[in-house]
N, C-alpha and C positions, 0 to 999 in steps of 0.2 A: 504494500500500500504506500504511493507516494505522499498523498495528504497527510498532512501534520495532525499527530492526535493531542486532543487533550483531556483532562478525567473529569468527568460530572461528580461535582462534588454535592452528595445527600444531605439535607438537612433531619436528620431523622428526629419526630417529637412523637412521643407516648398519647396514643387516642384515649382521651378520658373514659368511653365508653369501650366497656369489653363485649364480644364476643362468646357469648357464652354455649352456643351451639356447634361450635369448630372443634375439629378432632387435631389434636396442636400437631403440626410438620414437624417436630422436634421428640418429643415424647411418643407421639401416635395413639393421644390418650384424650378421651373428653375433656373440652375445657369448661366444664360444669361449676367449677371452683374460681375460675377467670386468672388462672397462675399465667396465662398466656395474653401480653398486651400485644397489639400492632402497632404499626407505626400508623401516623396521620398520612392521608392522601397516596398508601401504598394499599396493593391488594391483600385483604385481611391474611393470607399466610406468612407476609412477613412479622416480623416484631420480637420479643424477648420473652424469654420462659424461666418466670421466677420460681420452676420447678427441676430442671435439668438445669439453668444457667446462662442455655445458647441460645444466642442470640441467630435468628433467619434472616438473610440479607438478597436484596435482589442482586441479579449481577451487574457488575461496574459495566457502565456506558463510557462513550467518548462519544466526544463532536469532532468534529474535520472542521478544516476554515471556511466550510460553507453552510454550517451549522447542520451539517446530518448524523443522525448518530448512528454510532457501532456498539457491537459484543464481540466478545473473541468465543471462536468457536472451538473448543475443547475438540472436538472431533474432523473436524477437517485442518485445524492447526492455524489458523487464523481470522480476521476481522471480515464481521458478515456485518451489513450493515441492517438499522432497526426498520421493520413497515411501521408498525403501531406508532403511533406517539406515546409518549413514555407517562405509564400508567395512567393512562384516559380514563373515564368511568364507565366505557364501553368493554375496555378489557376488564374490569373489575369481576365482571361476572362471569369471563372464563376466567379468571385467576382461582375465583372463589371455588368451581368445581375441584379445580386440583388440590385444595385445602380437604374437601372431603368436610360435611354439614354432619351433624345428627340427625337427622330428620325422619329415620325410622327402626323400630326396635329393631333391625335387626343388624344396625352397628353401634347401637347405646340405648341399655336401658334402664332409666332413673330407678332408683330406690328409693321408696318415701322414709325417709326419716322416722325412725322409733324413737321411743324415750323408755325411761324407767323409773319403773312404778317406786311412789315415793316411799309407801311400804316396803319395800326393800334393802332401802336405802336408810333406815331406819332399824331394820331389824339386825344389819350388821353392824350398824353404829352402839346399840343395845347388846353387843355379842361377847360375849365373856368364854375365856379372858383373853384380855387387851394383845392387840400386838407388841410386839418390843420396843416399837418406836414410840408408840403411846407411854408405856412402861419406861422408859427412858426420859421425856418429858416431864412426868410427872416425878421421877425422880432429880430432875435437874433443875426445873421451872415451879411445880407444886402442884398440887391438884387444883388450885383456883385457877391456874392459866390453863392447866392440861383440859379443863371441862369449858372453858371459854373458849378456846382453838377447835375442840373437839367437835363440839357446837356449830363453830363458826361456819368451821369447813365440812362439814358431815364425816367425820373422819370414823370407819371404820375399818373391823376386826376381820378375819376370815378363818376357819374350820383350822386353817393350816397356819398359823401365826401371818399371814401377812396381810400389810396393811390397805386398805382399798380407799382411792384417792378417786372421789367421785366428777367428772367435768359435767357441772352444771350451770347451766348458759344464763344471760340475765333475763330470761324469762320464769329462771327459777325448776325449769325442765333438767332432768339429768339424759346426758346424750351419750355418755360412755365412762365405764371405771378401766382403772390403774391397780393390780395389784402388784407392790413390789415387798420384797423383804428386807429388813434389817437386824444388824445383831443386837446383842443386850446393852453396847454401847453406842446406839442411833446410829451407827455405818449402815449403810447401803450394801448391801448384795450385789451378785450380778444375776440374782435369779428375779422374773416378773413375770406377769402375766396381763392379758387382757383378753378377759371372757366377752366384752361382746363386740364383736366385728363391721368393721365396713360393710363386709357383705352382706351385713344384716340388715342394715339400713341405722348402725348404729353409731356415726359420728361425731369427732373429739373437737371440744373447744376448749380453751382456755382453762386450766386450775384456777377457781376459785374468780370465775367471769359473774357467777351469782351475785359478788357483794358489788359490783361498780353500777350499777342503779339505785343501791340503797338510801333514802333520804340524806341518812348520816354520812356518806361517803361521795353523797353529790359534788362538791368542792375539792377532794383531794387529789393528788397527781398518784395516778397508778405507776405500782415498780414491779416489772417482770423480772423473776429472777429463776433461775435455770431449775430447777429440783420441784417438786413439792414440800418437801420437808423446808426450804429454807423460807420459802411462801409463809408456812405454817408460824415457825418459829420469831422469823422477824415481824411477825406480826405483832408480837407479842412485844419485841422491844421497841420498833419505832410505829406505834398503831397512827399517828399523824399519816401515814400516805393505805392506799387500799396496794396489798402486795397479791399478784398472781405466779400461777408460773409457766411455760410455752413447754413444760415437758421435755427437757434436752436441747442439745445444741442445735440442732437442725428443726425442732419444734415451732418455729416462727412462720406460720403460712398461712397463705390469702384467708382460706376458710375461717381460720381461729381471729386473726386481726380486722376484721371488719370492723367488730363491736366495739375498735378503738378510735374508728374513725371519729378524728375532732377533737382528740383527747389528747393533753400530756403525759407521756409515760416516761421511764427509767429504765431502762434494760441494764441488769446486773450479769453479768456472766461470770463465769467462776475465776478464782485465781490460775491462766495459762496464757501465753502468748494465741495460741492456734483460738482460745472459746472468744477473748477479747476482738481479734483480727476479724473472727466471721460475725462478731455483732457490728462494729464499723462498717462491714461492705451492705449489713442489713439495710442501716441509714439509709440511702436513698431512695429504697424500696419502698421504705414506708413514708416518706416525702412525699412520695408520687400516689400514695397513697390516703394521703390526707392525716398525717398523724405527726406530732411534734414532739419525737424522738432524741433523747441522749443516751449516751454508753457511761456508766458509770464501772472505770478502769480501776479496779481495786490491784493492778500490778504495781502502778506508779512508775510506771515504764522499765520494771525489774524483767529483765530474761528469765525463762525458764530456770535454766541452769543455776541463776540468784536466788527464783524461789525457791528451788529444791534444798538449796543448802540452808536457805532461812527456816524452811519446814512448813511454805504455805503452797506450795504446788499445787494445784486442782483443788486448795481447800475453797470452801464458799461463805458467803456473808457471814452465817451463822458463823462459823468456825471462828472467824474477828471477834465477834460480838461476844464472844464465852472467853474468847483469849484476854478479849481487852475487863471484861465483868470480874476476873479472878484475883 
């Protein structure tokens, strides 16, 4: 090609409205949860998937000095030039075919949402005797706090010592439990469980999403902090803010964060370079998402390597707040 090329440079901007019928070109999964934005004024398969990370890009154009554009052609080895004008609203709807729609059960079919009977939810908060973690609390905090947290959060017991951490949404509905274990000294296990399923139609919100409608916590700034247990506990010392928790490091998703939409929150992650580094890349996400987000960096910009030798490595809020109470 003798023509001079030059590169169309994209303005790419996040469509406020999502898409929530697209099977995502990245995942190849219903975007029923809206993990998948487009870009503005490109064909809805492009845009960014706050579920896999990848980002869909159309391919790079060029103009020649007489304003026509090109693609390079992967398969013949060079510059074909463009017929369509570059994403018209005529292509939009062959674009949209190759994105592939929901539109009938037999490439997606919803689940209606279950809840759980509040009876239930009760009758293992009532369950004797206590898990260890409870047992731990109330040996370290008193039974005035251990029955006011217990309360708070519905926290129960299960057949097999462990503990069941209910996610009850601010409708007051419970949408799914948590049962994880600990020892006699409030450590965590690596064993857990969770009896009811997505595929049941049973979906997870937020640890303790119940209390942020409550009168009394109308005004406070919500603080997300990784664990359940550290939700529970710091409740206890700093009750001035409503404390939740996103269930793990990777626990921050569209589904769970909506209810935050317009809210200021705190996102606490543990003491480690790696939990601190992915709540920062979080930030943006929930920008764009309408929410006015800080990371509260309990390393104080310490390496790894400095916490382990100080002895706070992957420790979590609570572990400060008993260090610093002693």
């Amino acid at each position: 090609m003798k023509n001079k090329l030059s590169k169309i440079e994209l303005k790419l901007e996040f469509n406020p409205k999502r898409n929530y019928q697209l099977v995502t070109p990245c995942c190849h999964k219903s975007n029923k949860d809206g993990k998948f934005s487009n870009y503005k004024h490109l064909p809805e398969k492009y845009g960014y998937c706050h579920s896999c990370g990848k980002s869909t890009l159309p391919p790079t154009r060029y103009n020649d000095e007489n304003g026509l554009q090109y693609e390079w052609n992967i398969t013949n080895n060079c510059f074909e030039p463009v017929v369509l004008q570059m994403y018209s609203q005529n292509v939009l709807q062959m674009a949209d075919q190759a994105v592939g729609h929901c539109k009938t059960a037999k490439n997606f079919v919803a689940i209606e949402p279950k809840y759980i009977p509040k009876a239930l939810i009760l009758r293992y908060k009532d369950h004797k005797p206590e898990n260890n973690l409870l047992q731990y609390i109330r040996l370290t905090y008193g039974n005035k706090n251990t029955e006011l947290v217990k309360k708070l959060y519905y926290i129960g017991s299960s057949k097999d010592g462990g503990t069941v951490f209910w996610n009850i949404n601010k409708n007051q509905k419970a949408q799914k439990a948590k049962v994880s274990y600990y020892t006699k000294k409030g450590k965590r296990t690596n064993k857990f469980k969770v009896p009811f399923k997505n595929s049941d139609g049973y979906y997870s919100c937020l640890f303790g999403e119940h209390l942020i409608n409550l009168p009394e916590n109308k005004n406070k700034t919500i603080i997300l902090a990784e664990s359940e247990k550290t939700a529970i506990i710091c409740a206890l010392y700093i009750p001035e803010y409503t404390w939740l928790s996103y269930g793990g490091i990777n626990g921050l998703t569209r589904d769970k964060l909506n209810v935050l939409i317009g809210r200021k929150i705190i996102l606490v992650p543990d003491l480690s370079e790696n939990a601190v580094t992915i709540m920062n890349k979080k930030l943006p996400f929930l920008k764009e998402l309408g929410i006015d987000a800080k990371v509260w960096d309990m390393t104080n910009g310490k390496t790894d390597d400095q916490l382990k030798n100080e002895g706070w490595y992957n420790c979590d809020l609570e572990d400060i707040l008993r260090g610093f109470s002693k």
